[in-house]
N, C-alpha and C positions, 0 to 999 in steps of 0.2 A: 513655529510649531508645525508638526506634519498635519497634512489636512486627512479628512476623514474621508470615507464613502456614504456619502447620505445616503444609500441604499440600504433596502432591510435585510439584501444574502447576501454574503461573500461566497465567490465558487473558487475553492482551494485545489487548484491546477498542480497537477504533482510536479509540475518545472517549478512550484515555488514551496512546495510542502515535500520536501525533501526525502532521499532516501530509498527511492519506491526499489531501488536494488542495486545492487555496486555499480553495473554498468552506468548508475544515475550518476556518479562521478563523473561521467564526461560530459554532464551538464550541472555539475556543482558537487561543491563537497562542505566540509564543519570548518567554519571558522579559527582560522590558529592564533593564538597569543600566548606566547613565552612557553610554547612550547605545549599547550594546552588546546582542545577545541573550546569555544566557549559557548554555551546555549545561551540564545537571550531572547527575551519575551518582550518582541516587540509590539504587542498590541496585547489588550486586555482580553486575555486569552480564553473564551469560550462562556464568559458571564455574564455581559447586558444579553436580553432578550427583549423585544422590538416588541410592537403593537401587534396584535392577531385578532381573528376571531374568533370564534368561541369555538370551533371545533380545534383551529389550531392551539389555540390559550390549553384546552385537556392536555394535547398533546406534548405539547411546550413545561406543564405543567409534573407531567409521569416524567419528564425528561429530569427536570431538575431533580425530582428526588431518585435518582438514579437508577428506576425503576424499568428498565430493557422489557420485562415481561408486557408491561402496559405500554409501552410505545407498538404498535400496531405494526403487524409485516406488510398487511394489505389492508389500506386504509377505505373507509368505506366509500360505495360505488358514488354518492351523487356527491365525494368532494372533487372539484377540478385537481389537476396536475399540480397546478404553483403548490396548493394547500397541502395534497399528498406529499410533495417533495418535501415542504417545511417542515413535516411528522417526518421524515427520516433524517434531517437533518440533524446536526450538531447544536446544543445548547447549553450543556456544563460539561459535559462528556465529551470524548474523542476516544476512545476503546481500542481503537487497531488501525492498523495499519489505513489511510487516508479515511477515518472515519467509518463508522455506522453502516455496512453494507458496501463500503469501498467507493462510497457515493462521494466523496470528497466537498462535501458540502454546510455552510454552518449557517444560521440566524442570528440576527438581531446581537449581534456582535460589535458593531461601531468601531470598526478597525481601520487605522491610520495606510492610509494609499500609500504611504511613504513614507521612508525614516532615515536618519541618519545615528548608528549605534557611536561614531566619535564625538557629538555634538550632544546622542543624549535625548537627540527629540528622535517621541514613538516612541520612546523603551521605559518601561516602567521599572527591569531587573535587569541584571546577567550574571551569568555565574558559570566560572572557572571549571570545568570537568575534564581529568585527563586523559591522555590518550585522544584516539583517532573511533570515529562513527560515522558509518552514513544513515543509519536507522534514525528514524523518524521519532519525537519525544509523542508519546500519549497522556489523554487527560481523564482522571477520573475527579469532578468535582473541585477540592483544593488541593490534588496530590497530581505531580508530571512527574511519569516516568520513563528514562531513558535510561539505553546500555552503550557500554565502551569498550574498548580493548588498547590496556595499555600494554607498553613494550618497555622493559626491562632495559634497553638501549636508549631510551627516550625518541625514539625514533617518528616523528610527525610528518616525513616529507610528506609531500602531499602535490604530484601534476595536475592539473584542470586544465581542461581547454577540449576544441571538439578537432582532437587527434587520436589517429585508429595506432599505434603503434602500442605491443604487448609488454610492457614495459613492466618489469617486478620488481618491486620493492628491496631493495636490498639489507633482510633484518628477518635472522635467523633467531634473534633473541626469544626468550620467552617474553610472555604475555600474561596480564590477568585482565580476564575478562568478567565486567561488573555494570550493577544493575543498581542504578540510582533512583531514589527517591528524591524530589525535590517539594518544595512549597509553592503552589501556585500563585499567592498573593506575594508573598515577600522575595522567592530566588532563594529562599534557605532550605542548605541541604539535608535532608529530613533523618533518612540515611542513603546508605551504597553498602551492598553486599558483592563478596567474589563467587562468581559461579562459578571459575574454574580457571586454572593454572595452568601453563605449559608448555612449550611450542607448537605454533600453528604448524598444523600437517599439509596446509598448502598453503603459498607466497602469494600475499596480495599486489594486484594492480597500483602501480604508483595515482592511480584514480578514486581508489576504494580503501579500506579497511579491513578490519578482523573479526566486524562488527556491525554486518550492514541488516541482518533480519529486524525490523520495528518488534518490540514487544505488543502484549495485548490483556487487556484485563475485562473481568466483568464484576469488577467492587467486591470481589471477593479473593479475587484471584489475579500473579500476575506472570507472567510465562512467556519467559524470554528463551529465546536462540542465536546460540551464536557459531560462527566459523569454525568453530574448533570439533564443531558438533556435538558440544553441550547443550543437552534442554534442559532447564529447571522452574518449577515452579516457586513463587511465595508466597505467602498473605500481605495484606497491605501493610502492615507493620513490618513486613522482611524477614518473619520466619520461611525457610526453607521448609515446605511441604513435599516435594519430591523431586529428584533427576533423573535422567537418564542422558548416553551417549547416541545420538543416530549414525555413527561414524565417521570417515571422512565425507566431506562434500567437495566433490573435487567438480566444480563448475567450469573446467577448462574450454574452450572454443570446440565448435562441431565437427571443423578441421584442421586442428592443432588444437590437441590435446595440454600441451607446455604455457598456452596462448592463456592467463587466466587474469578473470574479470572477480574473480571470488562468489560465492553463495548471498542470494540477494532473497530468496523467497519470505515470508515472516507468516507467523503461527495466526491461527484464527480461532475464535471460540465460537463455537454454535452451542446452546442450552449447554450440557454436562459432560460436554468432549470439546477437545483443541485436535485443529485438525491440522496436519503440515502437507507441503507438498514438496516433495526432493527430487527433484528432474536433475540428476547426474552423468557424469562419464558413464560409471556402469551401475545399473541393478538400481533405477530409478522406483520410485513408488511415491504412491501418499496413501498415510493414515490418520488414525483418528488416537487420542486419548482420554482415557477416563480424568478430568482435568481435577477431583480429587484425590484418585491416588498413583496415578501416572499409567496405569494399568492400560497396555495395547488392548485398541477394542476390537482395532479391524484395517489390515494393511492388505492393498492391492498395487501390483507391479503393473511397472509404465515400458511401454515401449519406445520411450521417450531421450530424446538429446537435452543437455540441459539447457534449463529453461529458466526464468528471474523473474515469473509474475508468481502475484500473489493467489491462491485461491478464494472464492465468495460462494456464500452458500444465502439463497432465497427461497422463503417459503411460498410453493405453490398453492394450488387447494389440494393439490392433493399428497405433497410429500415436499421436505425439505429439498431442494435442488441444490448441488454441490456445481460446481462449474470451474475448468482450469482451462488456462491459455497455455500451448506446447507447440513445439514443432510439430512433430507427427501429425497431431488432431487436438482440436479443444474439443473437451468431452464434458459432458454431464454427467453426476454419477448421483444416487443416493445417501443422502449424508448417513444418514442411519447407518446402513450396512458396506459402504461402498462400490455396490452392484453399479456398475457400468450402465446408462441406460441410452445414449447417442455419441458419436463423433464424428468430428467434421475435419478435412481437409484440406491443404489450400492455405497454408499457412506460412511465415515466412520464417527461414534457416533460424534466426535467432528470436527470440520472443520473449518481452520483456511488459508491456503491458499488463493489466486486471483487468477481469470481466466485470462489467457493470450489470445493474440490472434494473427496467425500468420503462412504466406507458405499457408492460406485456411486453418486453421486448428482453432478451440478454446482449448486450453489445460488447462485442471482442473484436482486438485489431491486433495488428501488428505491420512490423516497418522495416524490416532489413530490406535493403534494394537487392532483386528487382521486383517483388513482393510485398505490395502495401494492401494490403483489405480492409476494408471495415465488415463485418458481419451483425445483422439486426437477427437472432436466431430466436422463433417461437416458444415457449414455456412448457409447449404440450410436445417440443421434438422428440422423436423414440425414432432409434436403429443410424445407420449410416446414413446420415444428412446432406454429405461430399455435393456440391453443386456441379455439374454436368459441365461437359464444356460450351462457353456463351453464353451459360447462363448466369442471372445476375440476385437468382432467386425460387424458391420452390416450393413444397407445403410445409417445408419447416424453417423456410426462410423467407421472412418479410424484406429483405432486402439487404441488399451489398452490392461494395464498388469495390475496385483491382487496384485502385490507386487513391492516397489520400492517409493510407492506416500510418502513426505516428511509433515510429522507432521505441521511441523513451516511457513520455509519458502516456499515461491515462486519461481516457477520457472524463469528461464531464457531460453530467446529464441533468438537466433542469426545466419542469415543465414542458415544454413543448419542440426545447430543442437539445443537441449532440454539442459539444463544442471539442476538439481536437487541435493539440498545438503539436508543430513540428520541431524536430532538432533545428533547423533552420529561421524558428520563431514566425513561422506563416499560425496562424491563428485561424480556424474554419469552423462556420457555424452551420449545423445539417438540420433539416425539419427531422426530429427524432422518428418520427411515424411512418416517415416517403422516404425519407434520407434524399430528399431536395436539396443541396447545397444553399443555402440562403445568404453569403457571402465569406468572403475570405481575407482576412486585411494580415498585414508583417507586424509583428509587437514592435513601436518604434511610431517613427514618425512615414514614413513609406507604407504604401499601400501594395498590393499583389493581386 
């Protein structure tokens, strides 16, 4: 039998919660069989809920009935961090892209440390979905939903491994790219609609897909993106509510253009907009949608190279805070209207990471060498933030280091501490508040 985590949180590391953006193919991709990826739920995915207390039990409680409005953005001031955390975490729901504020984090889940999918132990389901994905499956309650892109060629190759060569896929065929419904208890496919038909306008990475943006829902709604630059939305039964085209997304290299990793960024919903961000070759922007009838509310341009992390928006007291990680600058902007309100510089060529948020703090990194940062940036920053040279921090910055930021994945943030893994599987735990390094071990049996 695979053994369990007697602990009551699992922290869902995006080297193991899959998909954070094509480039995440060079640290994994979707399982292939006979020519299929195969999703399989290996642990009782998002239903036990652990012992609490009575502020977290409310909490815990607005969660299960799917109720986002009553889960608290800012929980109140005399609960400590652990309890605050376990209010943002995951408890029937997984909504986007690594959860709940991007926080990658779940409860009282009783999830098996291990498993073996040939033997059977740790899986409760699997089930057969065609084509190729590196997008992430999301959960609302008894419904997971994931998107695909199949190829007309039946084409699955699929290279892994941690090599930099720009290597295209060779598969001109058309594609349809589709949006699955699945059953959370049983593995049965509920349904699958086609968002759209056609040849992809740009050749994927033999690492990636046609189909790496995670969908995203808020139980009413579900709004998927794909490579081809199809947006659509649907209701939870799979009527089609609206599309739209955002064009190509030509995510090629900063220098080689030719060099392409595919579009990795995924939609986000905040209250009564879905908001995207498309850091392209050219004529970069992110905007916002009316997420019931697709209607642009509010699109501003990036001066931006393209870019693979996701955007997150956190409510301050005084205004919803929109936040992106980019080459150029990670900026702040106003969810509402888009108004620009900081940016920061000092960023590395390729950026792949999400900004976290959390303790009063927004944590952003990045890892292309020779540029590794981590940045703790204040909630109240306004205007050009850019740290000076030698310095390691300012009035809008509580703290950062030059070295340490993680290429791939996202951080994790729990309580008291940062935790950051590297391409390399060095594993570093930071005091989130000081950015103290408090140690650093290899995933594995060696230590660093």
């Amino acid at each position: 039998m695979a053994s369990r985590s007697p602990g009551h949180v699992m922290l869902l590391c995006s080297v193991v919660c899959k998909g954070e953006s094509s480039l995440h193919g060079k640290e994994n991709t979707a399982m292939k069989r006979n020519s299929c990826f195969v999703f399989v739920a290996v642990i009782h995915l998002l239903v036990a809920v652990g012992s609490a207390d009575e502020k977290e039990s409310k909490l815990i409680d607005a969660a299960r009935r799917g109720d986002l409005s009553a889960e608290p953005v800012q929980v109140v001031t005399d609960a400590n961090d652990w309890t605050r955390d376990n209010g943002v975490a995951a408890h029937d729901t997984w909504p986007s892209f690594r959860g709940r504020g991007a926080r990658g984090i779940a409860v009282g889940q009783d999830l098996p440390e291990q498993w073996d999918v040939t033997k059977g132990e740790g899986v409760r389901w699997k089930t057969a979905i065609p084509g190729l994905a590196n997008s992430c499956p999301i959960v609302w309650k008894d419904k997971v939903f994931v998107t695909t892109a199949v190829s007309s060629a039946g084409n699955t190759e699929v290279r892994i491994g941690l090599y930099g060569a720009g290597d295209a896929a060779n598969d001109t065929s058309e594609h349809s790219w589709r949006l699955y419904c699945v059953d959370r208890v049983t593995g049965r496919v509920l349904w699958h609609r086609v968002a759209d038909e056609g040849v992809p306008p740009i050749r994927r990475h033999l690492k990636s897909s046609q189909a790496n943006s995670t969908p995203a829902t808020d139980g009413k709604h579900v709004v998927a993106l794909f490579n081809s630059g199809q947006f659509s939305c649907f209701d939870m039964d799979g009527k089609l509510l609206w599309e739209t085209n955002l064009g190509v997304l030509d995510s090629g290299a900063f220098d080689d253009a030719d060099y392409q990793w595919g579009f990795g960024s995924s939609p986000i919903i905040y209250q009564s907009t879905v908001i995207v961000q498309c850091d392209i070759q050219q004529e970069s922007f992110i905007a916002a949608f009316e997420i019931e009838s697709g209607k642009e509310i509010w699109r501003m341009p990036r001066d931006e190279l393209p870019s693979w992390g996701t955007p997150t928006v956190h409510e301050t007291a005084c205004l919803p805070l929109l936040i992106t990680n980019a080459t150029n600058h990670v900026r702040g902007y106003d969810a509402r209207t888009g108004r620009e309100l900081w940016k920061l510089a000092g960023n590395a060529a390729i950026t792949v990471p999400t900004p976290i948020v959390g303790r009063d703090l927004i944590f952003v990194t990045s890892g292309y060498r020779p540029i590794q940062p981590i940045y703790a940036v204040r909630l109240n920053a306004a205007g050009d933030i850019t740290l000076g040279e030698d310095e390691d921090s300012n009035e809008h910055i509580e703290w950062s280091t030059s070295r340490g930021g993680p290429y791939l994945p996202t951080p994790i943030l729990y309580g008291d501490y940062l935790y950051t893994c590297g391409n390399n599987g060095v594993f570093t735990c930071y005091n989130a508040k000081a950015g103290k390094r408090m140690y650093r071990r290899r995933c594995g049996n060696s230590t660093q």
